[in-house]
N, C-alpha and C positions, 0 to 999 in steps of 0.2 A: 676848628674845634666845635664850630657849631651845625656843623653839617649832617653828623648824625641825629639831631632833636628836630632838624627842618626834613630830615629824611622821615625821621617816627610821625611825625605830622601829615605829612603828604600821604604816608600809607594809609593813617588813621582816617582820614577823609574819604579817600578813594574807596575804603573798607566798607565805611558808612550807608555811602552814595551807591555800592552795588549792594550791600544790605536790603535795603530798602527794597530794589529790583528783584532779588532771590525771594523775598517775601508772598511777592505777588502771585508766583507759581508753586507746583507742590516740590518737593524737595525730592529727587530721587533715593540719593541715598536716604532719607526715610521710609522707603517700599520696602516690602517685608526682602530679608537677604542683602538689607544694604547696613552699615554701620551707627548709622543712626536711627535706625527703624525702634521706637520707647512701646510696641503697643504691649500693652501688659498681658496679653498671651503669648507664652515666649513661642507659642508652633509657630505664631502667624508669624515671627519676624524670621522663623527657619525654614521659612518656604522661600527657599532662593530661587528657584524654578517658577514660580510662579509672580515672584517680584520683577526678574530679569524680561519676562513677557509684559510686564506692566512697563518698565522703561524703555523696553523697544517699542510698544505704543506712541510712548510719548515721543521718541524722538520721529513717527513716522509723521504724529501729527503737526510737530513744531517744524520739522522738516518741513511737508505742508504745504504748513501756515506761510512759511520763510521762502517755498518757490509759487505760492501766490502772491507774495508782497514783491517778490524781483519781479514776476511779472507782470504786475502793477504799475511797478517803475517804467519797465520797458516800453510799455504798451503807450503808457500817457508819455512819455518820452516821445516815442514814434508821431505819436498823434499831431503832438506841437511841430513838428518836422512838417504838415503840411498848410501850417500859417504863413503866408508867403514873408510877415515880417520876423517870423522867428525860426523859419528855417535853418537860416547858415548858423546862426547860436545856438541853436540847438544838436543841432548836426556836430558843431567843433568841440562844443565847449559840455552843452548840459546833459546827454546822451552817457559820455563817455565818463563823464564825473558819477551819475546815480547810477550806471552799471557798476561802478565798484561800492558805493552804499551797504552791497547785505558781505561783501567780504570784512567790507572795514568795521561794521556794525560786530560782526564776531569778533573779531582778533581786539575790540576795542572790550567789549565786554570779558574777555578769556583774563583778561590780565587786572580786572576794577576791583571784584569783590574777595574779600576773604584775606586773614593775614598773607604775610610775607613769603612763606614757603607754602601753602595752598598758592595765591596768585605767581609763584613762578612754576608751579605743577601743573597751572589750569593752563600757562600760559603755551603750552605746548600744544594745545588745542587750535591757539589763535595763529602758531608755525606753524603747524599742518594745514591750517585752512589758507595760509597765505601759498605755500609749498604746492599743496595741493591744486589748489585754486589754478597758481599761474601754471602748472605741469601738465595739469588736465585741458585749461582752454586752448593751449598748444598744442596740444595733440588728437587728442582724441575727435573733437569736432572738425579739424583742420583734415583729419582722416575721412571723417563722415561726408567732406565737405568734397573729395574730390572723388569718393565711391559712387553717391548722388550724382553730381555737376562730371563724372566722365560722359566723352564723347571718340568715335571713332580717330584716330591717326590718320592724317592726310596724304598725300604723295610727297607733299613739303614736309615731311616729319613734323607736324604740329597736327595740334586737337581740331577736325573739322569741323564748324559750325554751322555753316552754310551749304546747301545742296550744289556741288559742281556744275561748275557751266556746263560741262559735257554729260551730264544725265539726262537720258530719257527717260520719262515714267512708262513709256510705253515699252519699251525695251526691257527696263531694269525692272520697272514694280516702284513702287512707293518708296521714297529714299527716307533710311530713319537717323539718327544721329548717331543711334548705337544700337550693335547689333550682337557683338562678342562677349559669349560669359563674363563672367567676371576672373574665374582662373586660368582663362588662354590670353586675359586683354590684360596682362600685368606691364608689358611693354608697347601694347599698340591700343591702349586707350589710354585717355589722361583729361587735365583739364589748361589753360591757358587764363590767367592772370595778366591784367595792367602794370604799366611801372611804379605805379603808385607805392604797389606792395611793400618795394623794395625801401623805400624811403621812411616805411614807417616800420620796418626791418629794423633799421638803420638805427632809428628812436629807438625803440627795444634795448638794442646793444649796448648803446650809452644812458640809458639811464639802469641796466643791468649792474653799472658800475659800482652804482650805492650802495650793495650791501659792502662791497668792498672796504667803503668807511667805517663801517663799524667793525667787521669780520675780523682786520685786520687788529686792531687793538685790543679784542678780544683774547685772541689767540697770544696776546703778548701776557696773560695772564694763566690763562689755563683753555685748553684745545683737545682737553685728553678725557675722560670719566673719568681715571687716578686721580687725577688734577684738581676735578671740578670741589669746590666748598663745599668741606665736612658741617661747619658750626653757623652758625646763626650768625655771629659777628666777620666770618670770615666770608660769608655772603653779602652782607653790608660792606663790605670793606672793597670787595670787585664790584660791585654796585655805586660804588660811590667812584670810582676807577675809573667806569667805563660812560659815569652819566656824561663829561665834559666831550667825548667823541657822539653820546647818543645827542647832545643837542646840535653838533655840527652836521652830523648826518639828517639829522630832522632840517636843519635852515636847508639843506643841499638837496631834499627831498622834494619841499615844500618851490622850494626856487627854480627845481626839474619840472615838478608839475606844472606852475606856471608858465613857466618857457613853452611848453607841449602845448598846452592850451592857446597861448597868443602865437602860435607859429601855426595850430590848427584853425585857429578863428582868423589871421591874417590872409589865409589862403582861403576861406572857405569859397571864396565868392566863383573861385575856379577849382576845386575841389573835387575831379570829377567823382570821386566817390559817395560823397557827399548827395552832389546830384542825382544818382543814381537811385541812393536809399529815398529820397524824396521824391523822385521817378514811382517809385517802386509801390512807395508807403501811400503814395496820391493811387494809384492803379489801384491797391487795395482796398482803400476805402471808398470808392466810385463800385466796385464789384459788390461790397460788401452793405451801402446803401446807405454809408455814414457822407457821404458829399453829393450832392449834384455834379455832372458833367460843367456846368456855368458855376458854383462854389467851387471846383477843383485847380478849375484853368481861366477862369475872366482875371486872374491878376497876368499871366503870361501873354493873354492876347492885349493887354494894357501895355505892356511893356514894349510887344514887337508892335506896339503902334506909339506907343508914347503918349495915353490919350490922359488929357487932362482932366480934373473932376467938376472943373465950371462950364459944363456943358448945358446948354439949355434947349430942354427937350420937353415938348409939348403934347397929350392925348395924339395931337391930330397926328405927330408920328409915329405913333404905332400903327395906324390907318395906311400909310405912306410905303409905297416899294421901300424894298430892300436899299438900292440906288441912294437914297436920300441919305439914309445915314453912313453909305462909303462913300459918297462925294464930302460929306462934312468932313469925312473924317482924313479924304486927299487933300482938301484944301487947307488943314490945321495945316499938313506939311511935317509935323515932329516927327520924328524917328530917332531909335534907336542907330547906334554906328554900325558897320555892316558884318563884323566879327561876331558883335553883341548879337544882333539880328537874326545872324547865321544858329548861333547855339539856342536862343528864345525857340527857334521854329524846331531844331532839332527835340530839342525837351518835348516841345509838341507834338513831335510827329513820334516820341519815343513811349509817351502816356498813350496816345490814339492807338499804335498800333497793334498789340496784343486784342484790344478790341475787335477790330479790323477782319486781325487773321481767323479768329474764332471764326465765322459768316465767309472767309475765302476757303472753305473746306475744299477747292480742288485746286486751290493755288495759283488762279490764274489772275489773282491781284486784282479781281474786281469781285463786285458784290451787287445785285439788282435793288430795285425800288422797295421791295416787300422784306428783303434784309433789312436795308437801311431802318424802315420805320421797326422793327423786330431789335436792331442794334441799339436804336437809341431810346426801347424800351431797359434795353439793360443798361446803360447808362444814366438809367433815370430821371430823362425829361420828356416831358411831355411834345407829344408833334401833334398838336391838336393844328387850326384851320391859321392860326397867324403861323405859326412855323413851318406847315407845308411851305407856305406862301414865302415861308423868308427862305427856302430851301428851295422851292421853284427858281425862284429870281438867283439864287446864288450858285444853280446845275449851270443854269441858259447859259453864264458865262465857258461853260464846259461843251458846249451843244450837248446838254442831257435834258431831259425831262424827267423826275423823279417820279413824280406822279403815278408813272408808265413803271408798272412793275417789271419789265423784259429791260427795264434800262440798268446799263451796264456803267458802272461805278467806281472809277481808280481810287488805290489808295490817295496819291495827289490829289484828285479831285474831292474827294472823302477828308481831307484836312483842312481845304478851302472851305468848303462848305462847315464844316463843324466854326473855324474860325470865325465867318459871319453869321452863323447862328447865336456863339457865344458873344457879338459885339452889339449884337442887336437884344435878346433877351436879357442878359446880363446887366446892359447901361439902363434899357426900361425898370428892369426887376429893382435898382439900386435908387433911382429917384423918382417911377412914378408906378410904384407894384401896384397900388391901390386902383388907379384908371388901367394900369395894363392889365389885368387879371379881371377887369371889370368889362373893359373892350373883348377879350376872351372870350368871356363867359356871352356875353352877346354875341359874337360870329359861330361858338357852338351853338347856341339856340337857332340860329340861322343857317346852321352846317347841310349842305345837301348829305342825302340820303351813299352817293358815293364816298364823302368825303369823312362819315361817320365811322364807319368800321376803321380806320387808322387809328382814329383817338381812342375807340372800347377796345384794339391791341394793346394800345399800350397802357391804357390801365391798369389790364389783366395782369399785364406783366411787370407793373409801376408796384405793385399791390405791398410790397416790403417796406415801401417807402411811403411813410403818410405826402398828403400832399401839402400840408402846412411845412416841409423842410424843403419839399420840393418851388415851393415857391418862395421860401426867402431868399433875398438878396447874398452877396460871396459875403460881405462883409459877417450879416448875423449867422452865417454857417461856421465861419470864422469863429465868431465868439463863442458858438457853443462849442465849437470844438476845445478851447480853450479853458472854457470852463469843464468838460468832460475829463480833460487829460491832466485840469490843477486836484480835479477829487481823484482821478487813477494814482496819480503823485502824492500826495497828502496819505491816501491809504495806503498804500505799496508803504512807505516809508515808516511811519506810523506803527505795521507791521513787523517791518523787519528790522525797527530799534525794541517793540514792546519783544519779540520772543528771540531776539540771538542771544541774551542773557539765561534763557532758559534751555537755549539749546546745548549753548556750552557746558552748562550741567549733566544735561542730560548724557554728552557724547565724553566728559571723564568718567561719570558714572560707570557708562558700558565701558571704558578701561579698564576699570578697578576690579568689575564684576567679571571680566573675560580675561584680567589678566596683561591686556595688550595694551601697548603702552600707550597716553592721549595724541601723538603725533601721529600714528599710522590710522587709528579711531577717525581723526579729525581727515587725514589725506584722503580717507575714501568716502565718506559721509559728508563732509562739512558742504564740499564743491558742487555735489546731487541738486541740495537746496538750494544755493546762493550762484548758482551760476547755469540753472535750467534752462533758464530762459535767452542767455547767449550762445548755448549750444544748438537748441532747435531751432533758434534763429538763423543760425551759421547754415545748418543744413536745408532749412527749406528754404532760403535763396539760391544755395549751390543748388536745387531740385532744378529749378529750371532752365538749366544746361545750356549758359551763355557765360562768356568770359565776363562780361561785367558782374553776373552774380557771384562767378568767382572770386573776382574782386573784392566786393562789397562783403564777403564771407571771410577773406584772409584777412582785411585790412580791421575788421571787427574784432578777431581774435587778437590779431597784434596788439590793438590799442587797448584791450583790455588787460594785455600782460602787461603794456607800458602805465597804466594806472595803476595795476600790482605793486609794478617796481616803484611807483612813485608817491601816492596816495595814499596806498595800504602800509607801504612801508614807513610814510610819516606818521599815521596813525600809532604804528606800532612802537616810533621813537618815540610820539611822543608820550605814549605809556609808558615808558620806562623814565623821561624825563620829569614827567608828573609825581609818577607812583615815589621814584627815587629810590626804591631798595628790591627793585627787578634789575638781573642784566642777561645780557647776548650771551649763550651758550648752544647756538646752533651750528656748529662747523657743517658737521654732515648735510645739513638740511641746505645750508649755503649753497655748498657744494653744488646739490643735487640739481639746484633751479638753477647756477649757472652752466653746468653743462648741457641742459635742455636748450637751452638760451642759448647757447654758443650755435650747439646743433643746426636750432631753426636761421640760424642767422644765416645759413647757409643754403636751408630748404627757400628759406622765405627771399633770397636772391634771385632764385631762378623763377621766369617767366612762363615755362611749360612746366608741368606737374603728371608724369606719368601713374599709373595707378599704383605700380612699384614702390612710388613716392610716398604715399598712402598708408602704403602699409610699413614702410619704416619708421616715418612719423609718429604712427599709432603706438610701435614699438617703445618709444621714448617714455612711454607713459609710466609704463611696468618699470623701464630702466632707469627712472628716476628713482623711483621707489628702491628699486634694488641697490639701488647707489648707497643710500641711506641705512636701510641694513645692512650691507659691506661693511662701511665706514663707521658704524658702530660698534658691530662687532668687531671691528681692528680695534678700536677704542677710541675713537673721537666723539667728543659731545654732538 
């Protein structure tokens, strides 16, 4: 009996609390041609034509606003991925939690302000961007991702990555990954995915289940538009129905999400997908001038040594060969076990080598003396007269002399040496910068006249990078990283709670004024803004045409659907569990995102992905939609 006065209550606050928010921006429907437009020239409120151009403005701007603030997210997300203590938690847990932020920020706002039947009109906005949301990162990216990332068909019937043992350049010409248009390579180009894929496929499916919790009680009510509640008390009355199934689907929600999360954070530490983005994301910011080559990787060569932090290190060692501090550091004796070991050095040798190949422009897997000091200008450290020196002593073990620009340089050898560069600059730079950089600056005042032009190369080419970041220590690289990516985070977020309240305005408006109802408004529009930056994401790893980008590009998109299904969807229970006089009347829309789901459950199985593949995928997109249409017009809510 007293369910409907704690239902008027609930509304009434919710009502209040998006009040407040609707106030802050201009109201659309107040632009001349919307319904509440007061201004006392009545031409100016009959220019609908010139109103409807005022609120596509606004949505291109809140739009925007809403794929700078995801990329915001994304970005400072990325960033903390290469703190060596917040990698795997970020990578399992806090990546895939704030990529669903600017969905759930809408579908949270679609349903807060405005009475009863306004917030269930609006809240079709918050369907569509859910519908949309998960239809679109399935597809269309997923398509993007294997248009990009194809490569030629093998003799084995798989994607060729690698150049044949049996190629000659001299016979064949330049061997390229791909060479076949794109309309004769439907079946002999494609791309090759990990089994990882498969597993988070797998998530997808069962947690796809959830809508089913509510779906199903719904439909014990009304599943039809004949159906659906005429009056105002008969809408209270399915709302109060269906609240007892929306809080079991909210605890089933909230209990999926968490399960995903400690099953992604359990594993992360062998995760190879995981690794790969911090591969990836570390490569980028060494390119782009935001780490040192010794900020990037002094924790990984810590690791495959096992070196402790009470090491006592003296001036006179930076004076000292190379020798001195790898004897100290054989006689410690710690290591790593040899599995462990094995993947440290891999991770190393997986960061270094895109470097590498850049300077082996003819492929013969080496590089001379005058690359080298050229390379590790783009790396961004200094090979001033103590690093020649620690790079001399660290060739001799190779019979090279680097020195000697005709000297010939393996990748192997090329990883030793960066190794002892990073364990010697790196342990100085961390407990005695101040004598190290001081010892420096004295043997350049004392640099012979040959030994000078190395360090004004790399200057020239250091020039991006001030030299106060160049010379902090991993750890204070560390922190400002940290602190860069808590204000990318703080704004990104910031952003995309101040305008999704504004946008959902904005995108029933263009309903009302075009006639088309807020769920198809929201399925094409909403997903633009709030999910930009998962898309281009997807694609420019798939660019560079290795099976692990492909990876790292499906396994993206999955986890974002499985946040959809899981995070977005509690969100959206628990707006109805709150509100108390909102209920589920989405059949068609259900529908539509389980049969995508089912679809991909089948694409995202298989390990090769022909181009073919591509474009069916793609297709799903459209046939989501069309589903929806269908099913409406037959007559299902």
């Amino acid at each position: 009996t007293n369910t409907r006065p704690e239902l008027e209550l609930a509304a009434s606050n919710s009502h209040a609390m998006g009040a407040v928010l609707e106030g802050m921006f201009v109201k659309p429907s107040a632009l001349p041609g919307g319904l509440d437009c007061l201004s006392e020239e009545l031409s100016y409120c009959e220019e609908a034509g010139y109103g409807m151009m005022q609120v596509l403005g606004l949505a291109v701007v809140y739009a925007g606003v809403l794929s700078h603030g995801s990329g915001l997210i994304s970005e400072g997300a990325e960033l903390l991925q290469v703190v060596p203590s917040l990698e795997h938690l970020v990578g399992s847990i806090v990546l895939p939690v704030l990529g669903a932020i600017p969905d759930g920020a809408i579908i949270l706002f679609s349903g807060l302000a405005g009475d009863r039947a306004a917030a269930q009109k609006n809240l079709a906005v918050g369907v569509g961007t859910l519908a949309g949301s998960t239809i679109l990162l399935l597809t269309v990216p997923w398509m993007m991702s294997i248009f990009a990332g194809r490569v030629e068909y093998g003799k084995n019937g798989r994607p060729q990555y690698k150049k044949p043992a049996t190629w000659r350049t001299a016979e064949h010409g330049k061997w390229h990954k791909l060479h076949t248009p794109m309309m004769k390579g439907m079946f002999t180009t494609g791309v090759s995915c990990e089994a990882s894929v498969r597993s988070s496929t797998v998530a997808m499916g069962v947690t796809a289940l959830l809508y089913i919790m509510i779906q199903v009680p719904a439909m014990t009510k009304s599943f039809t538009i004949a159906n659906a509640p005429k009056t105002n008390a008969e809408a209270l009355a399915v709302a109060a129905f269906e609240r007892p199934f929306a809080i079991i689907a909210l605890v089933a929600s909230i209990v999926a999400f968490v399960v995903y999360l400690a099953f992604m954070a359990a594993g992360a530490s062998h995760n190879a997908v995981l690794t790969y983005r911090v591969e990836e994301m570390r490569i980028q910011m060494i390119k782009a001038g935001q780490l040192t080559l010794v900020g990037a990787m002094a924790h990984l060569v810590d690791r495959l040594d096992d070196l402790p932090s009470e090491i006592s290190r003296t001036p006179e060692m930076l004076r000292a060969p190379l020798a001195h501090s790898e004897a100290n550091s054989a006689a410690r004796g710690g290591v790593v076990s040899g599995g462990d070991k094995q993947a440290v050095m891999q991770e190393i040798r997986d960061t270094l080598r895109p470097f590498f190949q850049r300077y082996d422009a003819d492929g013969s897997h080496a590089i001379d003396g005058t690359e080298l000091r050229v390379l590790f200008a783009d790396l961004h450290e200094k090979l001033g007269p103590v690093e020649i020196a620690a790079f001399a002593h660290a060739s001799a073990a190779h019979g090279l002399e680097i020195l000697n620009d005709q000297a010939e340089i393996s990748f192997d050898a090329f990883v030793d040496m960066v190794i002892a560069y990073i364990r010697r600059r790196g342990s100085m730079l961390a407990d005695h910068r101040h004598d190290y950089l001081e010892v420096e600056a004295g043997l350049l005042r004392q640099a012979t006249p040959e030994a000078a032009p190395a360090g004004e190369e790399e200057d020239e080419a250091g020039d991006e990078m001030p030299d106060e970041l160049r010379d902090l220590p991993p750890e204070e690289q560390y922190r400002r990283a940290k602190w860069a990516a808590a204000k990318m985070l703080l704004g990104g977020t910031a952003l995309v709670v101040g305008f999704s309240d504004p946008m959902v305005g904005v995108l029933s408006e263009i309903a009302v004024r075009t006639s088309v109802p807020p769920f198809y408004v929201a399925f094409i529009l909403a997903p633009m803004a709030s999910n930009g930056a998962e898309v281009l994401s997807a694609y420019s790893f798939a660019k560079r045409k290795s099976a692990r980008a492909t990876t790292i590009s499906f396994s993206t998109l999955i986890g974002a659907a499985v946040m959809n299904n899981t995070f977005c969807l509690a969100v959206f229970m628990g707006l109805i569990v709150a509100r108390g006089d909102l209920y589920w009347e989405y059949t068609a829309e259900t529908i539509a995102i389980l049969v995508v789901e089912i679809a991909m459950l089948w694409f995202g199985s298989k390990t090769d992905h022909r181009l073919i593949d591509g474009v069916l995928v793609g297709l799903l997109y459209p046939l989501g939609l069309a589903i929806v249409v269908a099913l409406e017009a037959a007559g299902l809510d």
